[in-house]
C-alpha positions, 0 to 999 in steps of 0.5 A, a space after each residue: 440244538 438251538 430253537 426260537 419259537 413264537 408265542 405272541 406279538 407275531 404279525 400283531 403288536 400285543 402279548 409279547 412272548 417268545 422262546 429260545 430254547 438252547 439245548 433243553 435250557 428254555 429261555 423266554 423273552 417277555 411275559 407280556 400281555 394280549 390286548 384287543 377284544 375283550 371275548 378273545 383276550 382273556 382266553 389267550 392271556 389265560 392259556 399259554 403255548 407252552 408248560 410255563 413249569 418247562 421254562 428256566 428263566 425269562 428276560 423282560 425287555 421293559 415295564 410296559 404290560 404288553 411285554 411284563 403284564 403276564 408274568 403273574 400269570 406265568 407263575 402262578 401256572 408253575 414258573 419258578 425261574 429267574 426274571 432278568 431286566 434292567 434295574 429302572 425296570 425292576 423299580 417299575 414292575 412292582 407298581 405296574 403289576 400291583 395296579 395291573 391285578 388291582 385295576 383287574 379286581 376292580 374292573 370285574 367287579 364292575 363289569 359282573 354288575 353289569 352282566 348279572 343286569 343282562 343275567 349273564 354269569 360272573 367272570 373272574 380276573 386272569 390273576 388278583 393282587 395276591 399273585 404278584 408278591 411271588 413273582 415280584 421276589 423272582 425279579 433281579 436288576 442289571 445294569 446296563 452294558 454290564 454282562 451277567 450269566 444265565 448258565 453255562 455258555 449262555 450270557 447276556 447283556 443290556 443295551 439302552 432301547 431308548 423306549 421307556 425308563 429302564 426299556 432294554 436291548 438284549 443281547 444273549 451270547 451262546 457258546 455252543 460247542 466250539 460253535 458261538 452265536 449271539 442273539 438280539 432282541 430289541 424289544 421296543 425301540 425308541 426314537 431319537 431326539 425324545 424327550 427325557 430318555 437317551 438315544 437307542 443303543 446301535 447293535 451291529 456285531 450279532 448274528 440273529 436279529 428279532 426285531 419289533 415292527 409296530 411302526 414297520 410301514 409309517 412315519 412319524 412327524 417330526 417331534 419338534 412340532 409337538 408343542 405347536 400341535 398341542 398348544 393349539 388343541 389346549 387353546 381351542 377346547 378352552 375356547 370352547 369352554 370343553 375338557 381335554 380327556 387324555 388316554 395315557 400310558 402311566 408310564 413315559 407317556 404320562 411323564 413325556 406329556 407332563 414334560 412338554 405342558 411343563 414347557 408350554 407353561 414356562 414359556 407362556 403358550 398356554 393359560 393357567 388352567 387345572 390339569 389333572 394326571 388322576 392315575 394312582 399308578 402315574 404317580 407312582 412312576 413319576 416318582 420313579 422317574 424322579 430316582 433315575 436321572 442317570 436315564 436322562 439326556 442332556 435335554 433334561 439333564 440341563 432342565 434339572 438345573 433350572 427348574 426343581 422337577 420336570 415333572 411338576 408345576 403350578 396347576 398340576 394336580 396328581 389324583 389318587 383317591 376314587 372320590 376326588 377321580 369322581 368329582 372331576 366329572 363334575 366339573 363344569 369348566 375346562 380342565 385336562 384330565 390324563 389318565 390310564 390306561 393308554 388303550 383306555 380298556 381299563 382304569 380310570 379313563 374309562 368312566 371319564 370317557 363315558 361321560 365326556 366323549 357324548 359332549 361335543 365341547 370336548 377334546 379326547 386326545 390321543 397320544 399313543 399307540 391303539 391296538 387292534 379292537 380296543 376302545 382307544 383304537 375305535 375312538 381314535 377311527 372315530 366309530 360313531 358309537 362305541 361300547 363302554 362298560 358294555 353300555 353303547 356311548 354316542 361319540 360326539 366329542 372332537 378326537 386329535 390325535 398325537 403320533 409325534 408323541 410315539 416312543 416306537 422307532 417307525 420305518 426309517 429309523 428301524 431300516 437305519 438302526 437294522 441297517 447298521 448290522 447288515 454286514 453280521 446278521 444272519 437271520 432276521 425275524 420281525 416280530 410286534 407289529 399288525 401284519 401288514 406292518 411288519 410285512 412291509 419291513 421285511 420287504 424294506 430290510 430285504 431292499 437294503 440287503 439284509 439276508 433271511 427275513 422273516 416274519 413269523 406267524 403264531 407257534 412257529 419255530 425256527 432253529 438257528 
C-alpha cells in the first residue's frame, strides 16, 4: 500500500512537509520551516504530526528554510535516516542551518530582554547551533539526472527546478509488485529567463504529480523591466537624499539582485554610491554560487568572459561583523543596505528597519515572496504601524515592491509546465500555495484537462 500524507505547505506557502509511505517504508519530502505569526509558528515548528523516529529517510528539495530549516529539529526528536538533495544544496545547507540556529540564539536573546521589560518568562530557540552538526553528517549529494536508490523498488531522480542553486525536481520510481509508479514532487518551480540559473526541467512521463501554487493565481511581469523599475527606485531615493533598505533572501535573492546592480553599474544607469550586502550568511552563499558555475545559463556564463565575478563590483561592500552592521545605521547619506532575512522576521534586517522605516526619505524594497503575518508581508500591505521586536514602529518610509524578481513559476507557467504531462498523470495534488491560490490552480488544471486535482488540507492522507 502506498500512502502520501500531508504535514505543511497545505493550503499555505510555509513548512514544506510531506509523507510517502510505501508499504512501511516512510519517506519525507521536505523539512521545512512554519513561518507567520510568531505566537503560532514556534508551536507548529515544535511539534510534528508524525514520530520523526518512524521516518527512513527524507528527500530535501532545496536550501531554502521553508523546505530545509526544520531539519534540525527532525533529528533532534530521534530522526536517524539518510537525507538526499542535489550536490549545490549539500553545499548550501551547512550554512544555511548554522545561521539559521545562530540567528535563533541571537534573536532570543534579544527578544527575553524584551519580555523580562514587560515581566513576561523566557522563551528558548526551536534548536541551537550544537544541533546542526548532527544532521549535517546524515546529508548526502546527488547529481542531477542521475539515479540513486533509497531501497528495494524505490528509486529516485533529480531534475533542475530552476528555483535556486541546487533547487531539485523529484522524481521517485516505485516498483510495486508487478505494479510500477512513479511520483513527482516539484518542489518550488523556477521561471524562464532568470538570471544566473538555467530553465526548469519539463516532467511529462509520471503518474502522480504534487505540485507547488505560490503563485497559483497571479502573474509576473515580465523580467526584462526589472532594471528600469530599479534604476528608477535607486535614482530617486538618492535624489532624495534617502537609503534603499532591502529584505532579501541570502540565498539567490541576494546573488540575483547583485546581478542586476552589477549591470546598472556597467552600463551607467545608476551613480556610484555605497551598497552594502551586510548578511554573514550571503556572503557565504555568494561564495558558494562562485564554486557552481555548472548551474549557470548561457547569460551568465558568457558574463563570466567578461567580467572576473558577477557577484562583485566597485562600491559593493559585504558585512560580516556586528560592529560595522551597527555603523550603517549611522550613516546620514544614501546607501543601500541588503540584508536577511527575506520576510524580515529575523536577522539583520530587523534592526535596520527599525530604524529606517519612521523616515519618509526612505525606500524599503521588496523583492521576494511575504508569507502570511510576517513583518515583511505587513510592510509590503503598508500597515501604518508595525511591531518590531515587540516594540510599535510608525511606517512613514516609501515601500516598492519587486515581483519580477520572484524565482516561483506563477500561473501560466505552471498550467504550461503541469500541462505538458497532462496525457500521464493520474493524479494531481496542489500544495505550497495560500488557499485561494492554489484553489485557483486546481480550477485552471482541471480547465485544461488534467484528471483528480486536488488540493489538499493539513493532515490529510491519500493512497495512491
Amino acid at each position: 500500500m502506498i500512502n502520501l500524507s500531508f504535514h505543511g505547505a497545505a493550503r499555505t506557502v510555509t513548512g514544506s512537509r510531506h509523507l510517502l509511505d510505501i508499504n512501511g517504508y516512510r519517506l519525507l519530502l521536505d523539512c521545512g520551516l512554519f513561518q507567520g505569526r510568531r505566537s503560532e509558528t514556534y508551536q507548529r515548528n515544535l511539534h510534528f504530526s508524525f514520530d520523526p523516529r518512524s521516518v527512513d529517510s527524507a528527500i530535501i528539495s532545496h536550501a531554502h528554510m521553508d523546505h530545509l530549516g526544520n531539519l534540525p529539529n527532525l533529528v533532534k526528536q530521534g530522526f536517524r535516516g539518510e537525507v538526499n538533495c542535489t550536490s549545490a544544496t549539500l553545499d548550501l545547507a551547512n550554512i544555511m542551518l548554522t545561521d539559521s540556529a545562530s540567528i535563533q540564539e541571537s534573536d532570543i536573546r534579544y527578544v527575553n530582554k524584551v519580555r523580562r521589560r514587560h515581566n513576561e518568562p523566557p522563551v528558548e530557540p526551536l534548536y541551537d547551533t550544537t544541533d546542526v552538526p548532527p544532521t549535517l553528517r546524515l546529508l548526502r549529494g546527488n547529481s542531477y539526472e542521475h539515479r540513486f536508490d533509497l531501497a528495494t523498488g524505490i528509486s529516485v531522480i533529480f531534475h533542475d527546478a530552476g528555483h535556486i542553486l541546487g533547487s531539485a525536481i523529484t522524481v521517485i520510481n516505485i516498483a510495486d509488485g508487478d505494479r510500477k509508479l512513479s511520483v513527482c514532487f516539484t518542489g518550488d518551480l523556477g521561471r524562464k529567463d532568470m538570471p544566473i540559473i538555467r530553465d526548469p526541467y519539463v516532467v511529462a512521463d509520471a503518474d502522480v504529480l504534487i505540485i507547488e501554487s505560490t503563485y497559483g493565481n497571479r502573474l509576473h511581469s515580465e523580467i526584462n523591466q526589472v532594471l528600469d523599475k530599479l534604476a528608477s527606485v535607486i535614482n530617486e531615493t538618492i535624489a532624495r537624499g534617502g537609503k534603499i533598505i532591502v529584505p532579501s533572501f541570502a540565498l539567490e535573492r541576494t546573488q540575483e539582485l547583485i546581478y542586476c546592480l552589477h549591470q546598472l553599474k556597467l552600463a551607467g544607469r545608476i551613480p556610484s554610491f555605497p551598497i552594502y550586502v551586510d548578511s554573514p550568511l550571503a556572503i557565504d552563499a555568494t561564495d558558494i554560487f562562485r564554486v557552481h558555475p555548472e548551474c549557470y545559463d548561457a547569460e551568465t556564463a558568457q558574463l563570466l568572459r567578461t567580467v572576473a565575478d558577477p557577484f562583485g563590483f566597485r562600491g559593493l561592500r559585504y558585512v560580516s561583523s556586528v560592529e560595522e552592521s551597527k555603523h550603517l545605521n549611522t550613516i546620514k547619506t544614501p546607501i543601500m543596505i541588503i540584508a536577511g532575512s527575506g520576510m524580515a522576521e529575523a536577522g539583520r534586517i530587523t534592526h535596520h528597519l527599525k530604524n529606517n522605516i519612521g523616515k519618509p526619505n526612505n525606500t524599503v524594497l521588496i523583492v521576494g515572496w511575504q508569507a502570511e503575518n510576517t513583518l515583511g508581508r505587513k510592510i509590503a500591505e503598508k500597515w501604518p504601524e508595525v511591531t518590531i521586536f515587540g516594540e510599535k514602529r510608525k511606517l512613514r518610509c516609501r515601500v516598492e515592491i519587486f515581483n519580477e524578481f520572484s524565482a516561483h513559476a506563477d500561473r501560466n507557467d505552471l498550467i504550461r509546465w503541469a500541462g505538458a504531462g497532462r496525457e500521464k498523470w493520474q493524479k494531481v495534488f496542489v500544495i505550497h500555495g495560500e488557499e485561494q491560490s492554489a484553489l485557483s490552480l486546481a480550477d485552471a488544471f482541471k480547465e485544461i484537462g488534467l484528471r483528480d486535482v486536488t488540493v489538499p488540507e493539513q493532515g490529510q492522507t491519500f493512497q495512491l
